[in-house]
C-alpha positions as CSV (number, residue, x, y, z in Angstrom):
1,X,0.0,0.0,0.0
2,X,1.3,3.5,-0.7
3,X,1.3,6.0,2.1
4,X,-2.3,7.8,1.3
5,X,-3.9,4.8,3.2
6,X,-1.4,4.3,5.8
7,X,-3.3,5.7,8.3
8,X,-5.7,3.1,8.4
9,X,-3.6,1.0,10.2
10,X,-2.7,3.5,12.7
11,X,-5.6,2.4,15.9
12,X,-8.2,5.1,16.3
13,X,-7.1,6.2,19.9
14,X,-3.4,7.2,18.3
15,X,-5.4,8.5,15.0
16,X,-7.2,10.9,17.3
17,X,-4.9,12.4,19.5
18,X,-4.3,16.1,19.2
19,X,-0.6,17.0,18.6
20,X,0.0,14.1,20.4
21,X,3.6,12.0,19.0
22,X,3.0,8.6,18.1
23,X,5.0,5.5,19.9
24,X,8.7,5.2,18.4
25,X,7.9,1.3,18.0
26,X,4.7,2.6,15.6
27,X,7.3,5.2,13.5
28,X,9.7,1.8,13.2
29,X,7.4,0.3,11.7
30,X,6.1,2.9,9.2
31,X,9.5,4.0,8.2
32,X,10.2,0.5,7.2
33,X,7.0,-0.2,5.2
34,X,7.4,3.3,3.2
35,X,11.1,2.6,2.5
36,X,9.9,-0.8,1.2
37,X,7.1,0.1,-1.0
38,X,8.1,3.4,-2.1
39,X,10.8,3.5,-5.5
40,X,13.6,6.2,-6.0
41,X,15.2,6.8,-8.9
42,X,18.3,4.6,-9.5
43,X,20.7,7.9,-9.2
44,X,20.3,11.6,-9.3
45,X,21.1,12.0,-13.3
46,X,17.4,9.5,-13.7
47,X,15.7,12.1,-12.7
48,X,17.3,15.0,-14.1
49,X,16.9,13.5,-17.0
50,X,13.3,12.8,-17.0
51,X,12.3,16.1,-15.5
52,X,14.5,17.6,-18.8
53,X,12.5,15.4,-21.0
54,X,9.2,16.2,-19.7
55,X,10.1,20.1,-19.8
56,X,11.5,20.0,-23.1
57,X,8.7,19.1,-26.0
58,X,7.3,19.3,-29.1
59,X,6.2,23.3,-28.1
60,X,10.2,23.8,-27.9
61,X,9.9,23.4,-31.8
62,X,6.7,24.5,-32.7
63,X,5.8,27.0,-30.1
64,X,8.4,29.1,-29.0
65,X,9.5,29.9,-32.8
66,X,6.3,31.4,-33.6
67,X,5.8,33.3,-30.3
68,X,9.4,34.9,-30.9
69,X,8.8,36.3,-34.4
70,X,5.5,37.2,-33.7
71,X,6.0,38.8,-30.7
72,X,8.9,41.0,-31.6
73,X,11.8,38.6,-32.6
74,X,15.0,39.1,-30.5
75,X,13.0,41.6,-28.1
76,X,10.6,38.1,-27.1
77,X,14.0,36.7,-25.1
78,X,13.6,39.9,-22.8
79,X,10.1,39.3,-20.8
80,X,10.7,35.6,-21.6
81,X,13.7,35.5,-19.9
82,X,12.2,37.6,-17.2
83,X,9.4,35.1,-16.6
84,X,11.7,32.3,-16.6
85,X,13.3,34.0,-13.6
86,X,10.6,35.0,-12.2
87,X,8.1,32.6,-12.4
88,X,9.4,29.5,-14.0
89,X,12.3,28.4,-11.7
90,X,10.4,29.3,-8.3
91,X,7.2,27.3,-9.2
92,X,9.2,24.7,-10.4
93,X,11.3,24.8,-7.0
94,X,8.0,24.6,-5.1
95,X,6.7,21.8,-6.7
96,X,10.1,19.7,-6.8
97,X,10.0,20.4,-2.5
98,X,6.5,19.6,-2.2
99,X,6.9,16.1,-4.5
100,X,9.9,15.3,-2.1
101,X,9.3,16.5,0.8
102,X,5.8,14.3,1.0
103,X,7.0,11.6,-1.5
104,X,3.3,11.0,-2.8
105,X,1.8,12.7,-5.7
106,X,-0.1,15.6,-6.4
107,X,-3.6,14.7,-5.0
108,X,-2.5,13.7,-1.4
109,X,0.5,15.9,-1.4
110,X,-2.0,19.2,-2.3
111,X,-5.0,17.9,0.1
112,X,-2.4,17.6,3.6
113,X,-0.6,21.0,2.8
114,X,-4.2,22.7,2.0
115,X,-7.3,20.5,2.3
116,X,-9.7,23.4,1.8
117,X,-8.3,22.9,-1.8
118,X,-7.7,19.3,-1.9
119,X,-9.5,19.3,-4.9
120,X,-6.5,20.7,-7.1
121,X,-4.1,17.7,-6.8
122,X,-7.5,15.5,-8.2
123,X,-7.8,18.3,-10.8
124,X,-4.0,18.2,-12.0
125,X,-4.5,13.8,-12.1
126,X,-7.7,14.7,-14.9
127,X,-6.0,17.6,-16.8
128,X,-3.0,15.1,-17.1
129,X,-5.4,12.2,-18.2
130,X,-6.8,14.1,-20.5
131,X,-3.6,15.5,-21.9
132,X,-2.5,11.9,-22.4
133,X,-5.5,11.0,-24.3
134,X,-4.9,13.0,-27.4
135,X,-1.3,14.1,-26.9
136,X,0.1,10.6,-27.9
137,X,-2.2,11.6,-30.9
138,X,1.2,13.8,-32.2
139,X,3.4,10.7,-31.5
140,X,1.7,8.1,-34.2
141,X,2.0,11.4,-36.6
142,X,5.4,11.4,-36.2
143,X,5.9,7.5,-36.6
144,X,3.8,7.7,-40.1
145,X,5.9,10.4,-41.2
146,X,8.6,8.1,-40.0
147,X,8.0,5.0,-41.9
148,X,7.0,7.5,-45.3
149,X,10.6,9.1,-45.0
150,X,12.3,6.0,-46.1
151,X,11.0,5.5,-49.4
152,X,13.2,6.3,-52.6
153,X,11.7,10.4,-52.6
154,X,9.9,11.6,-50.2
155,X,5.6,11.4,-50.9
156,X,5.2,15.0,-49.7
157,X,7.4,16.5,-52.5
158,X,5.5,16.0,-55.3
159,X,1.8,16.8,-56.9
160,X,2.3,13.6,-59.0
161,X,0.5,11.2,-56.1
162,X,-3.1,10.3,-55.9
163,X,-4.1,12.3,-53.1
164,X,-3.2,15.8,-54.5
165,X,-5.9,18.0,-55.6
166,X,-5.5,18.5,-59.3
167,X,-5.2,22.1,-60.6
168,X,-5.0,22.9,-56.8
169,X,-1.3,21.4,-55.9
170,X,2.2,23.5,-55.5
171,X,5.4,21.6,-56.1
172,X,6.9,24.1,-53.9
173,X,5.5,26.3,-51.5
174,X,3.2,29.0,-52.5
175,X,2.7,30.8,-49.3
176,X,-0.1,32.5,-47.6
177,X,-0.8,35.0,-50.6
178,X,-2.3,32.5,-53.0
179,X,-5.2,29.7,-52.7
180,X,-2.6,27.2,-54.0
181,X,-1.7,24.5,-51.4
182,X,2.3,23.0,-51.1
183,X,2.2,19.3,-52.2
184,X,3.4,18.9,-48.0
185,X,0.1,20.3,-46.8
186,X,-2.2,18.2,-49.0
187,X,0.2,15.1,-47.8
188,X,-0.7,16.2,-44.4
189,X,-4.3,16.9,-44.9
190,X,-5.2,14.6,-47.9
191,X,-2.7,11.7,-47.0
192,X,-2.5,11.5,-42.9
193,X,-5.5,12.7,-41.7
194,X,-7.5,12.0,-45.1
195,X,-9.2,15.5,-43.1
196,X,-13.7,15.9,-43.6
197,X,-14.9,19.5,-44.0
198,X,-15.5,19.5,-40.6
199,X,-16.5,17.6,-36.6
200,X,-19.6,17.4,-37.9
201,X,-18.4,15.1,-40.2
202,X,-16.4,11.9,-38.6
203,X,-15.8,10.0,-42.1
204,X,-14.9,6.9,-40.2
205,X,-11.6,5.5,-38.5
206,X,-8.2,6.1,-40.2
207,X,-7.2,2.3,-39.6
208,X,-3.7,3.5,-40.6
209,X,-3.4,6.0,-37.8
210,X,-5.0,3.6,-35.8
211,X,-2.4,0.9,-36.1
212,X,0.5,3.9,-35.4
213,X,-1.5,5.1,-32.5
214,X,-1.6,1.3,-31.0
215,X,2.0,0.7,-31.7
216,X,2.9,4.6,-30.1
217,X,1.3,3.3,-26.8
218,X,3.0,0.2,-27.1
219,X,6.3,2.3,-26.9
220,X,5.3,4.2,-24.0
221,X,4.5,1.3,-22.2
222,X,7.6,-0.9,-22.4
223,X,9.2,2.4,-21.2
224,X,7.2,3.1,-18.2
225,X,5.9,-0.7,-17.2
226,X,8.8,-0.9,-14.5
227,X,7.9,2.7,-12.8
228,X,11.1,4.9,-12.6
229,X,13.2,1.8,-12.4
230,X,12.2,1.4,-16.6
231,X,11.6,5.4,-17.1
232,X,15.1,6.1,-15.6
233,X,16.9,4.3,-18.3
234,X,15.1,5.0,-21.3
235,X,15.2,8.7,-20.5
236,X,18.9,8.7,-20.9
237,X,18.4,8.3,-24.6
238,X,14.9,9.9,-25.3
239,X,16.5,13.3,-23.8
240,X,19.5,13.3,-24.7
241,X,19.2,12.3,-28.3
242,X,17.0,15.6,-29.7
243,X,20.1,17.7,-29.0
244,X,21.9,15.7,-31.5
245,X,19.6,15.6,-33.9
246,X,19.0,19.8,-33.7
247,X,22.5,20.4,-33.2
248,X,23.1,18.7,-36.6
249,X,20.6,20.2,-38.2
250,X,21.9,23.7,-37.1
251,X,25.3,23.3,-38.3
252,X,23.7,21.7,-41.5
253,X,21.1,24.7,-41.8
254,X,23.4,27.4,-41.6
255,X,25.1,26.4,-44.4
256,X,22.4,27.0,-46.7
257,X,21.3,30.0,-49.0
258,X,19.1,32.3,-47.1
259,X,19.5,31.3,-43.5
260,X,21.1,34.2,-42.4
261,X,17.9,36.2,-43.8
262,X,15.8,33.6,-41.4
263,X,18.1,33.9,-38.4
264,X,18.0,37.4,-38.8
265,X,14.6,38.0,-38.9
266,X,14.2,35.4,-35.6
267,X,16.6,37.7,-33.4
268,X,16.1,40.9,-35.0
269,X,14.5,42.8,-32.6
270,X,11.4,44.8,-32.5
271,X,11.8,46.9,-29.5
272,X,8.1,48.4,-29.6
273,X,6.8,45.4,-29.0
274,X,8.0,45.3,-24.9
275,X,5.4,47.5,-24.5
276,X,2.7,45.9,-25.4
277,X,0.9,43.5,-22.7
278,X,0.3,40.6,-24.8
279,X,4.0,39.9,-25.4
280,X,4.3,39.5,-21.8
281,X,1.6,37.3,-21.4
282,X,2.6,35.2,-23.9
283,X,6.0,34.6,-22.3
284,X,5.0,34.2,-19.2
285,X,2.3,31.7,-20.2
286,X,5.4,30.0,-22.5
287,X,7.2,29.6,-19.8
288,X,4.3,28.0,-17.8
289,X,3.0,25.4,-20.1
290,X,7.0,24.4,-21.3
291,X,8.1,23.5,-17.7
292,X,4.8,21.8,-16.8
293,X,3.5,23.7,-14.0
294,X,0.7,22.6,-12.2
295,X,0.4,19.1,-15.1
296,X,1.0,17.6,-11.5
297,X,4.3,15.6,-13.3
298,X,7.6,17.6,-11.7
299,X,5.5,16.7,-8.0
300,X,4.9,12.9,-9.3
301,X,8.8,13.0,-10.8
302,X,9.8,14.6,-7.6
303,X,8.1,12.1,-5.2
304,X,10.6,9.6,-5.8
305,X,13.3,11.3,-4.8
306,X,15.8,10.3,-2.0
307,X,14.6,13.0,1.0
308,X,17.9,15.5,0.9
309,X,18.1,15.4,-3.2
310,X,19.4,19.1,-4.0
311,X,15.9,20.2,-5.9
312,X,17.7,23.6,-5.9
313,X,19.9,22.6,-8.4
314,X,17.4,20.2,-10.1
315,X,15.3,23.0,-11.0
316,X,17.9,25.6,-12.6
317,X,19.4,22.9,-14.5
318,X,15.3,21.7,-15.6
319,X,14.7,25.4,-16.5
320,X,17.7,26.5,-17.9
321,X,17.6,23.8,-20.4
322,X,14.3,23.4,-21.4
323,X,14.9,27.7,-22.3
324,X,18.3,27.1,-24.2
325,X,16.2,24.0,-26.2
326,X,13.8,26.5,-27.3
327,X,16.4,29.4,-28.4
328,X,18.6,26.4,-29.8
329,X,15.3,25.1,-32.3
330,X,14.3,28.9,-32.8
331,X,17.7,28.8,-34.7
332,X,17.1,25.4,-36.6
333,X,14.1,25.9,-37.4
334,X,14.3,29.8,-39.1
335,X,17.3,29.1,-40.8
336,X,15.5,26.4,-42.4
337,X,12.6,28.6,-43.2
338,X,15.0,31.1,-44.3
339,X,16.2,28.9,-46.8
340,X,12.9,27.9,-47.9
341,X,11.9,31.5,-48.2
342,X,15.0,31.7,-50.2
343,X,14.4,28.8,-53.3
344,X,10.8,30.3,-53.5
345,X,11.2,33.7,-53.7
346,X,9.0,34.8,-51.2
347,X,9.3,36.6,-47.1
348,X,9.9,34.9,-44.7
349,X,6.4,35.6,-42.9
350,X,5.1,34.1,-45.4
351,X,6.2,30.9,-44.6
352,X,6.3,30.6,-40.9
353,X,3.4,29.5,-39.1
354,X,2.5,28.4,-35.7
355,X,1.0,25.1,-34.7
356,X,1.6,21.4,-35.8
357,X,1.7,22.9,-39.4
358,X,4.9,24.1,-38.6
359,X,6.7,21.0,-37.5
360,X,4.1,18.1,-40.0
361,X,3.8,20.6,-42.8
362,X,6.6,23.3,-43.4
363,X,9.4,21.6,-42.0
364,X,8.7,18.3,-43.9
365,X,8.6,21.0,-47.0
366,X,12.2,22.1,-46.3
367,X,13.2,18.6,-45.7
368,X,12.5,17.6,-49.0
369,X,14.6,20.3,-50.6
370,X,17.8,19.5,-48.2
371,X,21.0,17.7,-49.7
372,X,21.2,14.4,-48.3
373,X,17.3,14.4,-47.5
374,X,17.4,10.4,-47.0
375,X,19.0,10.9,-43.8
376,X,17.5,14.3,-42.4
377,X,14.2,13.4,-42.5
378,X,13.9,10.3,-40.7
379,X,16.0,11.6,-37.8
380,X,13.7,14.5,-37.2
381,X,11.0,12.0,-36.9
382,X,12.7,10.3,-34.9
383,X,13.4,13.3,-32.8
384,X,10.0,14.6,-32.5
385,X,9.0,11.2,-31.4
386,X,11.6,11.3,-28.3
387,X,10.6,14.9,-27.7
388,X,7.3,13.7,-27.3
389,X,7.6,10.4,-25.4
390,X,9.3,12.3,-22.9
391,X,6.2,14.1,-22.3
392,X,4.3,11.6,-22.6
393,X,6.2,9.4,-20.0
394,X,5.3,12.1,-17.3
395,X,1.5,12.6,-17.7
396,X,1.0,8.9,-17.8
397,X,3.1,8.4,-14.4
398,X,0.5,11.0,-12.5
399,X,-2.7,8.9,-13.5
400,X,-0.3,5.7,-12.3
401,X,0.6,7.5,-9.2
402,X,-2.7,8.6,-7.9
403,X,-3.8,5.3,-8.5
404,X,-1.4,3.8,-6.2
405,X,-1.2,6.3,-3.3
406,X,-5.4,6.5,-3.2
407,X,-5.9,2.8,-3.6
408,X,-3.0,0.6,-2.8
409,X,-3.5,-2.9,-1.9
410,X,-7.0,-3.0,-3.4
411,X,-6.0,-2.0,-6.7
412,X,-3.2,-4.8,-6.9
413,X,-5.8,-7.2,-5.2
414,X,-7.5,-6.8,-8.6
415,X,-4.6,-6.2,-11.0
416,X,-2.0,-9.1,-9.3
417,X,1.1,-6.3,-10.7
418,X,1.8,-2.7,-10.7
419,X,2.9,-3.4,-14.4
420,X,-0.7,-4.2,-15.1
421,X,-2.3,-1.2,-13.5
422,X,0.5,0.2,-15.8
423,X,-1.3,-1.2,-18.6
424,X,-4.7,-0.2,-17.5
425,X,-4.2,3.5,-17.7
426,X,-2.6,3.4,-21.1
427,X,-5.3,1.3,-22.6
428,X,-8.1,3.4,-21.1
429,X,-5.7,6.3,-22.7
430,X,-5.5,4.5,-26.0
431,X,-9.1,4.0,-26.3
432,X,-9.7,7.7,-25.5
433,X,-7.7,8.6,-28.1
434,X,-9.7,6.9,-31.0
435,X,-11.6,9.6,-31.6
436,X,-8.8,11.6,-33.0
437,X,-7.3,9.2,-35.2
438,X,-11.4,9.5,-37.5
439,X,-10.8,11.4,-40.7
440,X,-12.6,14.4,-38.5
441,X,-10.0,13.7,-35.6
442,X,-7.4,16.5,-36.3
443,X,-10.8,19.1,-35.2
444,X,-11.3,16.9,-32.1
445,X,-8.1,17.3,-31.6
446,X,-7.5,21.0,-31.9
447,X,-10.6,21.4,-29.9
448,X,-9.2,19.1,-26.7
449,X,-6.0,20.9,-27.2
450,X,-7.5,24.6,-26.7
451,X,-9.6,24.0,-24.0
452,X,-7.2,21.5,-21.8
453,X,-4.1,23.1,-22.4
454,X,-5.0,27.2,-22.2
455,X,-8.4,27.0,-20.4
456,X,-7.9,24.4,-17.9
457,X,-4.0,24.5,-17.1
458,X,-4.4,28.7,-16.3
459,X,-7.0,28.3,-13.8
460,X,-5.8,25.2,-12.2
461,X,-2.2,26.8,-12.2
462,X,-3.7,30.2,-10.0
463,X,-5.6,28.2,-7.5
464,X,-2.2,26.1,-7.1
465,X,-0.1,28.9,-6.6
466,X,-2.9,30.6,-4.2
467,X,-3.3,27.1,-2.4
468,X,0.7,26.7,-2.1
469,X,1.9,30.4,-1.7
470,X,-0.6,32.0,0.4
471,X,-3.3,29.7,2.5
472,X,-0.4,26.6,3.1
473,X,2.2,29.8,3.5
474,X,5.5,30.7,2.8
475,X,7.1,30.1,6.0
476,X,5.8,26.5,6.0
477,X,7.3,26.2,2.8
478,X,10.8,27.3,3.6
479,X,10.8,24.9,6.7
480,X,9.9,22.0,4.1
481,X,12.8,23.2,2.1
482,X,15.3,23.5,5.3
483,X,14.2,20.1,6.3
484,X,16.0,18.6,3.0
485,X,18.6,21.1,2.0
486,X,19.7,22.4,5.6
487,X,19.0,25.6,4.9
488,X,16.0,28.3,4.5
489,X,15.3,29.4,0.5
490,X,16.8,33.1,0.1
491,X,14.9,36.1,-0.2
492,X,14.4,36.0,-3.6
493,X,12.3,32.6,-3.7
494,X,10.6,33.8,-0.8
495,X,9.2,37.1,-2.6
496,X,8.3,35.3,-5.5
497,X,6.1,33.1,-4.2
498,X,4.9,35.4,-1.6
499,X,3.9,38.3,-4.4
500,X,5.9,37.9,-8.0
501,X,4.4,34.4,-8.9
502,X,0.4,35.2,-7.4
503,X,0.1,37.9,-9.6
504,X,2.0,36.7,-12.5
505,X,-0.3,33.8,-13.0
506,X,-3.2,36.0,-11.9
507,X,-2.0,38.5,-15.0
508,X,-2.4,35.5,-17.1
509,X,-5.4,34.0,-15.9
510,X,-7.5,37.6,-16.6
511,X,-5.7,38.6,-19.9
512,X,-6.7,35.1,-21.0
513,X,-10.5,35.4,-20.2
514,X,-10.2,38.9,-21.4
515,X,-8.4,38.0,-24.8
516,X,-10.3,34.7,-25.0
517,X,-11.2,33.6,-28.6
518,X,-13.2,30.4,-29.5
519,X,-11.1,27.4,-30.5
520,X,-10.5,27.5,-34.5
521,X,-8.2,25.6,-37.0
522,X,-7.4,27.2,-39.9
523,X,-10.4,28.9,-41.3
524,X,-12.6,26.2,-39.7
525,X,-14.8,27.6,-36.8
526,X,-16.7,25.3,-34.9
527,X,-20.2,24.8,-34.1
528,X,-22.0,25.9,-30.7
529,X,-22.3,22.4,-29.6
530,X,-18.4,21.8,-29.8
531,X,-17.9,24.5,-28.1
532,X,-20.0,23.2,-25.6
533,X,-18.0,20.4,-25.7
534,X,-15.1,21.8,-25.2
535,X,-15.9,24.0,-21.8
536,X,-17.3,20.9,-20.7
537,X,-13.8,19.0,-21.2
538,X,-12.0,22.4,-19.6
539,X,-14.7,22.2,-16.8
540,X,-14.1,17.9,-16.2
541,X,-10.8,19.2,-14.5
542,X,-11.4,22.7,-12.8
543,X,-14.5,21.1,-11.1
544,X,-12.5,18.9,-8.6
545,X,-11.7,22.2,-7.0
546,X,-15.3,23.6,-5.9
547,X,-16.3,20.0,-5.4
548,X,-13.1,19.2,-3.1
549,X,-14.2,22.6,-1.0
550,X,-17.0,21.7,-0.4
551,X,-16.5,18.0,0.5
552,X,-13.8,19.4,3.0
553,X,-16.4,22.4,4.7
554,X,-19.1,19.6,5.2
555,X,-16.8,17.4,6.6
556,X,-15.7,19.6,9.5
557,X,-17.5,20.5,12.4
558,X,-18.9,24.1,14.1
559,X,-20.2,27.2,12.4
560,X,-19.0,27.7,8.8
561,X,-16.2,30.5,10.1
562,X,-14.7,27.7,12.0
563,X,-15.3,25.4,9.3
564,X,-13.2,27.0,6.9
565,X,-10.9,28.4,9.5
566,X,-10.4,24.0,9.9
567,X,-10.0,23.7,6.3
568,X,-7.6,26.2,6.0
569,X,-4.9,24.2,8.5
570,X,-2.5,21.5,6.9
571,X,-1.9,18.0,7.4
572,X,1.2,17.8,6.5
573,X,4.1,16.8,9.2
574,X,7.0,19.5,9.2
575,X,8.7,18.3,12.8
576,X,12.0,17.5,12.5
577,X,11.6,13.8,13.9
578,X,9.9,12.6,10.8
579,X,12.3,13.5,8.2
580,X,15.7,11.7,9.9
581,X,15.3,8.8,8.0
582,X,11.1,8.5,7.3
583,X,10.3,10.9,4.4
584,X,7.2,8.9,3.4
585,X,5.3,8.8,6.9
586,X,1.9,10.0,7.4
587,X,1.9,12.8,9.8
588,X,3.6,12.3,13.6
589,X,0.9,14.7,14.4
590,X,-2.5,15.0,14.3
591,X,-3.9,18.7,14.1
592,X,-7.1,19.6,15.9
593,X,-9.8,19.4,14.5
């Protein structure tokens, strides 16, 4: 059983006495069945590693890019930069210390440090579900763009194939100022997604799809089976070999004609564009969704940690690598589309564009005209799919881990292994996922994406950081991180997640409701009822919260001022007797109630 449930064992009479220490014999006994059941990673560079590979994904290449130019080019790094230090690495520092300190995962670390908003560590398990229906989605993309890219010529090149649109079809790329379409976005819509006019229309499965999907799951699995005894291996490879792969490329890129004009116009700086608000918002909210906060992965990552692991450290190294990644593919991926705007004769804008078109559809277009394209193309595949699995790996292990800490022994009562619990959630996952592989999938998919990855992920991020910062406190905070590093965070943590972080994430939260725009793709706006739809998958998540409130306040006794005031007090053990050798305990001491 994971530690969630120890506390049935404890007898009642122990159970509840106020601040009252348990027996030493009773402490003995825990310690040893936490140290037993409970995994750490195999050495400190495991989970480095993993928490790099989670951080760094496919919106390293597609993402970031697109914000820079469009936000100002070279000017972008300033308030990105900014948010990094200001928001990034001190959220990421909290949720490493709370992962470790409590060594369980986000539901039952979140409800005993603030159990008025338990509901947000049940909300970050759903948004991560959800994530990992459709985001494995992108991974059987990049295998069929895989197994295409070993053929003879590459199918995307040409108009001479029998899903082009006659009359309809550029050999190269047109642009955005014609109604011609590049041979690599009819592959993409004609040939992969075989795409209807709209959701209205499913059009029936894409069996192909289907059969990349099945084998994409089949990857993660034999990966992640094992827990972070499998996950800490394969992340040495799945990390490490996208840097490679993009440091090639560069070296090969900048070489061609016309990437300098593309570099140039990625750093070239628009200075006027620092003063406007929404380039500020969009690097803080970069920053946010690249690192992961509040996904509920860095606290699941975290939880098996060894007790003193420097997270300090952790979390600079985490950030400063997942922001070089993104500067480093800025680079690959401009001087690529400088080249490309160079053969066809046409500005660079007009090339550029931001989404999965950029990584399935332009950059498979510049592929095609590279020397030596044989080789290019099927390692960039191959590196999209690491930068994905990596992801992928993370939001899996959440579902995985909430299922152990809540239900423990009953769970493996029914499912003999944890490699078959394992196996549960990623075929639940798999099955989810069907709907986006239908010939109407890539709207279902653009439709999940909006509303779980803006919608959801900013509100579940502010009542985090409120939950964490504020109600749980800052001073309990810094004793969690003296209790593991020795020593109190400085000043400068402490003021961001006193004030800095708060109203960062509160900056975002309004200026997305106030900037909100219904979810689109392309020229294709959706229908009332998906938009229904969608709210109703943002909602599935944020709901927890009110829900877990409310659970909590009914639970307690006395007038509701007392109530909440009840509500409001953690759980969680900070004495220092726990924490000598028994990270994993249930709390020493029992608040009153």
């Amino acid at each position: 059983m994971e530690v969630g449930s120890q506390n049935d064992k404890i007898p009642s009479d122990e159970r509840e006495c106020a601040l009252k220490p348990l027996n030493l014999k009773l402490i003995a006994e825990r310690t040893a069945q936490a140290k037993a059941q409970r995994p750490t990673w195999s050495g400190r560079l495991e989970f480095i590693f993993a928490s790099v590979g989670y951080a760094v994904g496919l919106g390293n290449v597609w993402r970031f890019p697109y914000l820079c130019y469009s936000s100002g080019g070279g000017a972008f790094l300033i308030p990105y930069l900014t948010m990094v230090l200001l928001c990034g690495i001190p959220l990421l520092f909290m949720e490493f210390a709370i992962g470790q300190y409590t060594r369980l995962g986000p539901v039952h670390a979140l409800a005993k440090m603030c159990p008025l908003f338990k509901g947000i560590g049940l909300a970050t398990v759903v948004i991560s579900f959800v994530f990992s229906t459709y985001y494995n989605v992108l991974m059987s993309w990049a295998l069929f763009y895989l197994f295409n890219s070993f053929g003879g010529s590459l199918p995307w090149k040409s108009c001479n194939n029998t899903w082009n649109v006659v009359g309809n079809c550029s050999s190269g790329f047109p642009g955005n100022s014609t109604d011609l379409q590049s041979a690599s976005q009819q592959f993409f819509d004609h040939r992969l997604l075989e795409k209807t006019s709209g959701i209205e229309e499913v059009g029936g499965l894409r069996w192909e799809l289907f059969g990349y999907l099945f084998l994409s799951w089949v990857i993660v699995y034999l990966c992640i089976f094992k827990g972070v005894k499998s996950t800490g291996k394969v992340v040495y490879f799945t990390a490490v070999f996208p840097y490679f792969i993009l440091f090639a490329l560069l070296i090969n890129n900048v070489r061609l004609p016309g990437a300098k004009e593309g570099i140039l116009y990625f750093v070239t700086p628009v200075w006027s564009k620092l003063f406007e608000v929404k380039v500020w918002v969009n690097a803080a909210a970069q920053v946010f969704n690249s690192i992961g906060i509040a996904f509920g992965s860095m606290i699941s990552m975290a939880s098996y940690n060894k007790f003193n692991n420097n997270i300090l450290r952790d979390a600079l190294i985490v950030s400063f690598t997942n922001s070089f990644t993104s500067i480093l593919a800025g680079f690959v991926i401009f001087s690529a589309i400088g080249y490309m705007a160079h053969i066809h004769n046409l500005p660079v804008d007009n090339i550029a564009t931001d989404g999965p078109g950029l990584v399935f559809v332009v950059y498979p277009e510049v592929l095609a005209t590279m020397p030596v394209y044989q080789l290019w193309a099927p390692l960039f595949f191959l590196m999209l799919l690491c930068l994905g699995l990596d992801s992928q790996f993370a939001t899996v292990e959440v579902a995985v881990t909430f299922l152990k800490d809540e239900f423990g022994p009953d769970i493996l009562r029914f499912f003999k292994r944890d490699e078959l619990v394992t196996l549960a959630v990623c075929v639940v996952c798999f099955i989810l996922g069907i709907p986006h592989i239908t010939r109407g999938g890539i709207y279902v998919f653009q439709l999940m994406d909006h509303y779980t990855a803006v919608v959801s992920l900013i509100t579940l991020a502010f009542f985090e950081v409120v939950a964490v910062c504020w109600i749980f406190g800052v001073p309990k905070m810094s004793l969690m991180v003296k209790r593991m590093q020795g020593k109190t965070p400085n000043i400068f943590f402490r003021i961001c997640w006193l004030v800095i972080c708060p109203l960062l994430v509160l900056c975002i939260l309004v200026s997305s409701f106030v900037q909100y725009s219904p979810a689109r793709y392309g020229e294709y706006t959706y229908p009332v009822w998906a938009e229904l739809v969608g709210w109703g998958v943002s909602l599935l998540s944020i709901v927890w919260i009110p829900i877990g409130a409310i659970h909590e306040i009914y639970n307690n006794k006395g007038s509701l001022r007392q109530r909440l005031e009840t509500a409001r007090i953690p759980t969680i053990d900070l004495s220092e007797e726990q924490h000598l050798d028994n990270p994993a305990s249930e709390p020493l001491f029992t608040s009153v109630a």
